[in-house]
C-alpha positions as CSV (number, residue, x, y, z in Angstrom):
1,X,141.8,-44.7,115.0
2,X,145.1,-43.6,115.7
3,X,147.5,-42.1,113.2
4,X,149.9,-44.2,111.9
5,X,152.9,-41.7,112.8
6,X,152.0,-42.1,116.5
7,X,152.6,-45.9,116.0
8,X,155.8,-45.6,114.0
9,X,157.3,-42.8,116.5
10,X,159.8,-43.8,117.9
11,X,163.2,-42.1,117.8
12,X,165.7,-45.7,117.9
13,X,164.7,-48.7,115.1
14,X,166.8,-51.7,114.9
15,X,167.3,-52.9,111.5
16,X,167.9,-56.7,110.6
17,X,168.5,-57.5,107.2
18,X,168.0,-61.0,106.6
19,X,167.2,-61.5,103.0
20,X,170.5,-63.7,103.0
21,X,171.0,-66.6,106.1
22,X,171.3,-64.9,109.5
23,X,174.8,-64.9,111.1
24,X,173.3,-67.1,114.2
25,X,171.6,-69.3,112.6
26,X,173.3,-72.8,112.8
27,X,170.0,-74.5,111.6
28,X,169.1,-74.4,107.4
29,X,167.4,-71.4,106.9
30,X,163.8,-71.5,106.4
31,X,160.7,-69.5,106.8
32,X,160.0,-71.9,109.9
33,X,162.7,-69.9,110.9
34,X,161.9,-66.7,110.5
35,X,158.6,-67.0,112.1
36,X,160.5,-68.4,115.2
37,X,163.3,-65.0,114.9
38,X,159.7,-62.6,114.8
39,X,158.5,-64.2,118.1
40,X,161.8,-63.7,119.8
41,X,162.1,-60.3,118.5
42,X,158.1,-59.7,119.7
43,X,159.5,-60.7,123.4
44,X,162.4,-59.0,123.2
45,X,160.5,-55.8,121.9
46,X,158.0,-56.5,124.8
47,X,160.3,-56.6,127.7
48,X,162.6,-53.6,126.7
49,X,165.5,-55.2,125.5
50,X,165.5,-54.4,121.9
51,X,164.7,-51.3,120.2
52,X,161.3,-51.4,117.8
53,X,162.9,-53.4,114.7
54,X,162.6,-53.8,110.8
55,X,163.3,-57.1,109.8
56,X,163.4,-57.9,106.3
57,X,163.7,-61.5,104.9
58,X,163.5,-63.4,101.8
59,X,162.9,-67.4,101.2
60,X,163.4,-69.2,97.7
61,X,160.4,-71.6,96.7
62,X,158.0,-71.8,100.0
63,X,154.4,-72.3,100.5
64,X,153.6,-71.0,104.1
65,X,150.0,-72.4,104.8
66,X,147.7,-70.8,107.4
67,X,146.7,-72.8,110.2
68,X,143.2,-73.4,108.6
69,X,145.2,-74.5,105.3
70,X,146.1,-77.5,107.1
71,X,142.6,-79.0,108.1
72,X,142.2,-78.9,104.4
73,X,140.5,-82.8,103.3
74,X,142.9,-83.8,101.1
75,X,145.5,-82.1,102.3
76,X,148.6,-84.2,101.9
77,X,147.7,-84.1,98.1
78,X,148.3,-80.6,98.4
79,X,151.6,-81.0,99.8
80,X,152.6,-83.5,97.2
81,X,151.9,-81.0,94.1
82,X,153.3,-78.0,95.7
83,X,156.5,-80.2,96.5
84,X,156.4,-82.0,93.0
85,X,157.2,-78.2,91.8
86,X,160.3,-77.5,93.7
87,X,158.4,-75.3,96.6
88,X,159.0,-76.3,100.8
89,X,155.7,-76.4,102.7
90,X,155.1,-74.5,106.2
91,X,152.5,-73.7,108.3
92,X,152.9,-70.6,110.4
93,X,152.0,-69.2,113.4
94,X,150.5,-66.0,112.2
95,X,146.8,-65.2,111.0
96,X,145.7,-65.9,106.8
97,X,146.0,-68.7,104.4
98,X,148.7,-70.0,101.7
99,X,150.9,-67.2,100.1
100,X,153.5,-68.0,97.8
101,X,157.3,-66.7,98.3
102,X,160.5,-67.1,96.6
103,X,163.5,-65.2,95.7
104,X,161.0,-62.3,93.9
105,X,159.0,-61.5,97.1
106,X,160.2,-59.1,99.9
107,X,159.1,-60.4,103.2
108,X,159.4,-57.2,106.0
109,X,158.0,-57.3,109.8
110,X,157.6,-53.8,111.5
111,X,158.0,-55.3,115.5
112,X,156.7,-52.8,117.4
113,X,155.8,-52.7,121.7
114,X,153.1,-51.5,123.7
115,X,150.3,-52.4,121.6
116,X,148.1,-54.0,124.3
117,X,146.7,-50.5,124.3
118,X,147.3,-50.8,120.3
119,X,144.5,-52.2,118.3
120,X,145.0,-54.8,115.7
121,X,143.3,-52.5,113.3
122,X,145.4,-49.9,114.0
123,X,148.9,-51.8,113.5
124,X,147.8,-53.1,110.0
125,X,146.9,-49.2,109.1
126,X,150.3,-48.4,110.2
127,X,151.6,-51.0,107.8
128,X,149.6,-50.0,105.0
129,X,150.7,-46.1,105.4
130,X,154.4,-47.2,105.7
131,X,154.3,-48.8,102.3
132,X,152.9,-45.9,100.9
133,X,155.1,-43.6,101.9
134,X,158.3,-46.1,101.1
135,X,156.2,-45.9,97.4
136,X,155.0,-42.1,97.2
137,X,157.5,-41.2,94.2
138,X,156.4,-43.9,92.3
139,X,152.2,-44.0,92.9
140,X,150.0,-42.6,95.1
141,X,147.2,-45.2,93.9
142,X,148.0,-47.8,96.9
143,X,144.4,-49.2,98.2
144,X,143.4,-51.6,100.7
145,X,140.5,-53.8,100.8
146,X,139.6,-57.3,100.4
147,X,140.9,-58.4,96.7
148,X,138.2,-61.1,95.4
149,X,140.0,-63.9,94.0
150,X,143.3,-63.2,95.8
151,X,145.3,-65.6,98.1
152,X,145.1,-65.0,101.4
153,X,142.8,-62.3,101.1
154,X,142.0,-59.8,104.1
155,X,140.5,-56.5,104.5
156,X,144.3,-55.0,104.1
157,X,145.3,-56.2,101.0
158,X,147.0,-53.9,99.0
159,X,146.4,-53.4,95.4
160,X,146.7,-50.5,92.6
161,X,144.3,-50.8,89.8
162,X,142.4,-54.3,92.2
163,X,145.5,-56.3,91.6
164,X,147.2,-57.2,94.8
165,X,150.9,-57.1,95.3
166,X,150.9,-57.5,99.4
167,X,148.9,-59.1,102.2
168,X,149.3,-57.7,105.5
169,X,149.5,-60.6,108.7
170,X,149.8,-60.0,112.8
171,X,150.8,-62.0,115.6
172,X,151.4,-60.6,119.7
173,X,153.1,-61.9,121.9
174,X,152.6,-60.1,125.3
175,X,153.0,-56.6,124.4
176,X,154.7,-57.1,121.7
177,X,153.8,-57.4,118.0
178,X,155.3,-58.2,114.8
179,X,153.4,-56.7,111.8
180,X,154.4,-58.8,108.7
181,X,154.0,-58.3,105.0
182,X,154.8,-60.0,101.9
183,X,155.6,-57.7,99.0
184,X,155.2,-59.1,95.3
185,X,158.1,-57.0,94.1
186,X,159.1,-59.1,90.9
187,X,158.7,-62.4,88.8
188,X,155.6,-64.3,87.7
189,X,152.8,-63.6,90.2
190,X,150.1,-65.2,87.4
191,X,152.3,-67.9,88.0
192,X,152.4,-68.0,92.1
193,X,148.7,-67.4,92.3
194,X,148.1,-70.3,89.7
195,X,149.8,-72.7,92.1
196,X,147.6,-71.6,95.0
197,X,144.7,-72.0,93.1
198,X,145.7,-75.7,92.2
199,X,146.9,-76.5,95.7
200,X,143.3,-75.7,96.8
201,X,141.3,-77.8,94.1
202,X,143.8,-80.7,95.1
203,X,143.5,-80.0,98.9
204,X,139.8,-79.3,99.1
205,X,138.4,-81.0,95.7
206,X,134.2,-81.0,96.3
207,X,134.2,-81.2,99.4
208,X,131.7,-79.3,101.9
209,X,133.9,-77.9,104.4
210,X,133.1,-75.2,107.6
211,X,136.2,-72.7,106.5
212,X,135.4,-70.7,103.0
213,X,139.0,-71.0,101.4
214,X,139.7,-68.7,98.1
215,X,138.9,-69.4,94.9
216,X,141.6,-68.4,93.2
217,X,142.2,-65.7,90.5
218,X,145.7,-65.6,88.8
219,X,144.3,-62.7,87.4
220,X,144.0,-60.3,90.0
221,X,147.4,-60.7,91.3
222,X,150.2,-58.9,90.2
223,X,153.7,-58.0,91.3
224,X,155.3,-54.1,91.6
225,X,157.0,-54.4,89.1
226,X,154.2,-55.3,86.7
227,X,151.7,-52.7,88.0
228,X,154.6,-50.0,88.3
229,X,155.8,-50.3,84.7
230,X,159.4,-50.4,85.9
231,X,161.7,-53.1,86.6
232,X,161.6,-53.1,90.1
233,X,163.6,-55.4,92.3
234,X,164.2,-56.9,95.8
235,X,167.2,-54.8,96.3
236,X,165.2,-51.6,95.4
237,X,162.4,-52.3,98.0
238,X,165.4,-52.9,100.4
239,X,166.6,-49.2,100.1
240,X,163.3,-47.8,99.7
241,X,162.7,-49.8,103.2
242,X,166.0,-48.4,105.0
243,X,165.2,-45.2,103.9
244,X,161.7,-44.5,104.9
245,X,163.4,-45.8,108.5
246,X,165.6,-42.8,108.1
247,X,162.8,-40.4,107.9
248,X,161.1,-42.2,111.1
249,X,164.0,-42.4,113.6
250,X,166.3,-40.4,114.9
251,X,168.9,-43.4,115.4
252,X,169.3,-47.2,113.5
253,X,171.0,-49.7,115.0
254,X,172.5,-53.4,114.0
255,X,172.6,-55.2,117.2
256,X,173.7,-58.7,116.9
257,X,171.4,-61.2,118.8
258,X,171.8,-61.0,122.7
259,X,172.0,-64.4,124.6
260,X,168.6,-63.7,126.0
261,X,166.7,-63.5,122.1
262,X,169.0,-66.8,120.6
263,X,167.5,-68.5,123.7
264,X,164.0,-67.4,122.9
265,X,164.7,-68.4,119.5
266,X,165.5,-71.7,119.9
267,X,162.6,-72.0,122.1
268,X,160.1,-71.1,119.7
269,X,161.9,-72.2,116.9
270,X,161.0,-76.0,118.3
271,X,157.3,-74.4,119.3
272,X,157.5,-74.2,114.9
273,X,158.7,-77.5,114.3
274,X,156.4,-79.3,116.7
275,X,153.3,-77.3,114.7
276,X,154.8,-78.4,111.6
277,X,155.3,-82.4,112.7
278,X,152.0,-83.0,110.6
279,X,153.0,-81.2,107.3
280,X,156.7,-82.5,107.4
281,X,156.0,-86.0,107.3
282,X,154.0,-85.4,104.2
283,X,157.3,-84.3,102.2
């Protein structure tokens, strides 16, 4: 296994901060699109036209589904609850089931090239280690293992104490990869996870089905702020983000979007909206 340091080395990061609507982006601004901006950044990454990039972004009131989420037998009940309490419906492109977000949870993608000679492992342990450090003044009691109970669980969810706060995903595109995580920073995760749990009794009720989805516990989710005894917020994680990049790199940079990556965009953005035909005629 390589060490995460050798993943994260490089000496020029770009850094996109789009917890607030990107300035390109003519379309509302949704989670379908950011998973459409971290494929054309993954391209972009790939064929040498962008630096390695941070990408931090934020969405009010969404429930991005897995793509296994959406074989679920009753599923457009699901979609009517989780609509009938204010949240948007997605599915993405990346690996995992349901997770919750809103205005309390810190979305960040680490895009990084070369890793066809990268293994998947290897990119989520990078993650994982660059969390901790961004969160070594505060706790050194970061795990990561498969949280029982949780939403989207996965072999890298983080926790302190066995309550999660993060889940880690990964999608490639040629040699590139973004390497995304959700951060629970603040508000009512009992309250997030209990709205998973009731999407999946609607969605699934009895029924025998061949994918194992969570049953899940509200009680072994929690958010940062909760588990850190501190009021802990969005913006903090923001600046604790930015400046772990300091230590890493040599050089940031804010480059706008080239011609090259809005076209890219565009492209995959539809790529989103034609997975998403099913779940959008359900709202």
């Amino acid at each position: 296994m390589k060490n995460w340091k050798e993943i994260i080395s490089h000496t020029t990061f770009r850094y996109l901060d789009h917890s607030s609507k990107p300035t390109f982006d003519h379309e509302p601004y949704t989670a379908l699109t950011s998973f459409a901006i971290d494929d054309a950044l993954s391209l972009s990454v790939s064929n040498d036209k962008t630096p390695p990039t941070i990408r931090l972004w934020v969405h009010p009131d969404t429930i991005v589904l897995g793509i296994p989420d959406g074989r679920l037998p009753f599923i457009e009940d699901g979609v009517k609850l989780l609509n009938h309490q204010g949240y948007d419906v997605i599915v993405r492109n990346s690996g995992g089931l349901a997770v919750a977000l809103d205005s309390g949870v810190l979305n960040l993608s680490l895009i990084l090239p070369g890793v066809r000679h990268i293994s998947i492992y290897d990119c989520y342990e990078a993650m994982v280690s660059f969390v901790k450090y961004m969160l070594r003044d505060v706790t050194n009691e970061i795990e990561a293992y498969e949280i029982t109970g949780s939403y989207c669980p996965g072999d890298y969810d983080l926790s302190i104490h066995g309550k999660k706060f993060a889940g880690i995903s990964q999608r490639r595109i040629k040699d590139g990869a973004a390497i995304q995580i959700y951060l629970d920073v603040e508000g009512n995760s009992f309250e997030r996870a209990a709205l998973i749990r009731d999407f999946y009794a609607v969605s699934k009720r009895n029924e025998t089905t061949k994918f194992e989805f969570p049953t899940v516990d509200p009680n072994v989710m929690a958010s940062l702020s909760e588990l850190l005894g501190g009021h802990m917020t969005v913006k903090d994680m923001k600046h604790r983000v930015y400046q772990a990049l300091e230590a890493f790199s040599d050089e940031i940079v804010t480059m706008d979007f080239s011609k090259e990556e809005l076209a890219a965009f565009e492209h995959r953005l539809e790529h989103m909206k034609k997975r998403n035909e099913r779940i959008a005629e359900m709202q």
